[in-house]
N, C-alpha and C positions, 0 to 999 in steps of 0.2 A: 178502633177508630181514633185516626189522630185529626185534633181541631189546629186548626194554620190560621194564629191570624194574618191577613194582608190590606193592600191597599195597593190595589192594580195604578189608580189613576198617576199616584206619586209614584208607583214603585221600592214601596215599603215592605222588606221581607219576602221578597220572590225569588232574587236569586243572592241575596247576602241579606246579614244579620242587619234588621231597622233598629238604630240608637232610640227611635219613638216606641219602643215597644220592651221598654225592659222589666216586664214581668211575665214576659215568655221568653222560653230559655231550650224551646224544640227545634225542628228543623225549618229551614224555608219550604218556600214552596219546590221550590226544584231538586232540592237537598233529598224533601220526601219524593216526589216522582221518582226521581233516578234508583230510589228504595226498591221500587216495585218491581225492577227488571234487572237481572242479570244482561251482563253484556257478552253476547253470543262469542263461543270459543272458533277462532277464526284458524283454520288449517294450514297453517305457514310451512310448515315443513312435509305437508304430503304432495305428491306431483302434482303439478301443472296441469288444470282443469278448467278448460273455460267454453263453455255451452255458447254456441253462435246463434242469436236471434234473428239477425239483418246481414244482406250483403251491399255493401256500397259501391258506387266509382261515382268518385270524386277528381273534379278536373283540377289538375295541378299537384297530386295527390295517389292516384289511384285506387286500387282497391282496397275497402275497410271494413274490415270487420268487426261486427257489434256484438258483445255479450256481457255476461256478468262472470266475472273471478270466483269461481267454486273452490278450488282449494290452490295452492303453492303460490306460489307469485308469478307475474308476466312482466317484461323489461324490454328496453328497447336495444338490449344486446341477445334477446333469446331468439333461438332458434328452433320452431316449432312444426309441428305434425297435425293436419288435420287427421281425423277418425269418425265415422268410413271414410273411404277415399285413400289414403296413404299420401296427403300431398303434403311436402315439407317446403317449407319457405323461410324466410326470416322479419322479423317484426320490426318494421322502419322508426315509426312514432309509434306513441298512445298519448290516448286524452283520456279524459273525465272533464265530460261540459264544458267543451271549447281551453279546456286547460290542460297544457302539456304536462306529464308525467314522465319520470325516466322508468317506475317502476309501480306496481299495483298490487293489491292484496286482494285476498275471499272478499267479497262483499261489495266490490268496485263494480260500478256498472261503467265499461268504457268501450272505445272503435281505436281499435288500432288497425295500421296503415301495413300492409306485406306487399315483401317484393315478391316479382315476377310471377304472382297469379290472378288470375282473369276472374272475373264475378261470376261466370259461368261455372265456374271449377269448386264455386262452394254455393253450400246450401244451408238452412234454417235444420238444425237439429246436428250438425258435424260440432265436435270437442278439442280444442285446440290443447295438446300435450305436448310436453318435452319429446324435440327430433329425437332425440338418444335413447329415448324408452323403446325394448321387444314388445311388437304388440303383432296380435293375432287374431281372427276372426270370433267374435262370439254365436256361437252355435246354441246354446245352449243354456238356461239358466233356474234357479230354485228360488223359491219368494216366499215368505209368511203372507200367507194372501187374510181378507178379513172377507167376507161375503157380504155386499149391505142388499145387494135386492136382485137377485138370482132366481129369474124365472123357472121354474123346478124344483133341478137339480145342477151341481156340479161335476163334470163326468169329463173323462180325457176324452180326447178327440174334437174339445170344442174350442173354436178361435175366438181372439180379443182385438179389438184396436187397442195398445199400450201405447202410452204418455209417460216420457223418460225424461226429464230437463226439458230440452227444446224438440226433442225427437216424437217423430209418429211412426209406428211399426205395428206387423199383424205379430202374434203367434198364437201357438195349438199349446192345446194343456197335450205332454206327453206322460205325466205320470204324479197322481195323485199321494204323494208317500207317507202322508199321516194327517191325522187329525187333533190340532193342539190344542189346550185353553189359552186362549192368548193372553188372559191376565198373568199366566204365569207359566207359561211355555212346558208344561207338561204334556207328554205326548198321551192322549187318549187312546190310540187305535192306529195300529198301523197296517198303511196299504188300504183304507178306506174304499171301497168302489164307485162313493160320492160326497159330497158336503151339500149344505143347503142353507139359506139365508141366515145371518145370523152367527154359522159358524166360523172357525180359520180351519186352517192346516197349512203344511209345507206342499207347497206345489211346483211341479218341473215344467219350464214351458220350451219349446223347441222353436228356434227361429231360422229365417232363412233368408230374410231382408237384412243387407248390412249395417247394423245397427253400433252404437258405442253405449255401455251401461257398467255400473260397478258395483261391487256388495256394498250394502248401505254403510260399511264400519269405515270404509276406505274415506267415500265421498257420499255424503246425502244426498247433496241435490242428483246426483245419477244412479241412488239407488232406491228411490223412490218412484211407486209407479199404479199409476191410474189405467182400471181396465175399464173401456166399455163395449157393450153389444148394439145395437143399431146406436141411440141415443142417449141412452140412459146409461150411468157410472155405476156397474154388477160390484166391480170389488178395486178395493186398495190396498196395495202391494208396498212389503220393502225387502229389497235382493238381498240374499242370502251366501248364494255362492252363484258365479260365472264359470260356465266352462268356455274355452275356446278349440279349436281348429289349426286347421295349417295357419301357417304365420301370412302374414296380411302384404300385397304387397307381388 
């Protein structure tokens, strides 16, 4: 436990050293704050990831899209690819709260401005990526799932509503392939016939809704994933590995 003397009213030792206090010799107060928290590793150099919340038309302006920078950066010279859908366009402006930007980082919540697409043409849950990236259908995918409240059992052939970044999609458990300790990734049993509250394993799920998702090591925000069954949150998921399909398109 560290004691902090201050004095909010004057502003003595909050965020620099108070000359009225020279028999403490620790940090301010903000000095300690800033202690407490690592400042989160921001993905500059992985592709261009940006999860769309809202779709705008704006008069004088046109269409905008709203989301938060997941990883690489977005510029007002890039040329991008929604996923699903396959639409490429090119990004006019961007802001961040009424302030123009020429360029953006992970962790920007901003609406940038594209040419020649209509608001009809995009929707809440599509991932704006690099035009130039091969990109292909995901069919397929593997999760360390965690089971918090799993009525039974858990057995292939049963469906989830899955929660991906901004996306909402069904899929089917197609094959249950082991059962791990998740404190320490040790495989218990493989091929298990089921899991039950409480436990993890590595699970395969099959999809068939055009969906965009990534192994969690890529990008987090789209590899993390929330299952539930009518209403209630059964398990939480982080992607492992993607398979894809014919290419997209």
């Amino acid at each position: 436990f560290t004691f902090v003397p201050v004095s909010s009213l004057n502003g003595e030792n909050i965020n620099k050293k108070s000359d009225l206090m020279p028999f403490y010799t620790g940090p301010t107060l903000v000095e300690l704050i800033d202690s407490f928290f690592e400042e989160p590793v921001r993905m500059l150099d992985n592709p261009t990831r940006v999860p769309l919340w809202k779709i705008h038309k704006i008069a004088g302006i046109g269409t905008v899209a709203v989301g938060k920078v997941a990883t690489g950066t977005l510029s007002t010279a890039s040329k991008i690819r929604f996923m699903p859908g396959n639409i490429v366009t090119d990004v006019k402006s961007i802001e961040i709260y009424n302030s123009s930007k020429e360029k953006v980082i992970p962790g920007d919540h901003v609406g940038f401005a594209l040419k020649g697409v209509r608001v009809d043409q995009l929707h809440r849950g599509m991932v704006a990526i690099d035009a130039n990236e091969k990109v292909e259908e995901v069919t397929s995918f593997t999760c360390l799932v965690v089971l918090l409240a799993v009525p039974g059992c858990l057995k292939a052939g049963a469906r989830y509503f899955c929660y991906v970044g901004t996306a909402t999609f069904t899929a089917k458990i197609e094959k249950i392939e082991s059962k791990v300790d998740r404190r320490t990734g040790k495989v218990l049993e493989e091929e298990p016939k089921s899991l039950k509250t409480g436990e993890s394993g590595m699970v395969r799920f099959d999809v068939k809704t055009p969906v965009w998702l990534e192994e969690f090591s890529k990008c987090p925000p789209l590899g993390r994933v929330i299952m539930t069954s009518s209403k209630l949150v059964e398990l939480i998921a982080k992607v492992t590995e993607v398979r894809y399909g014919k290419q997209a398109g």
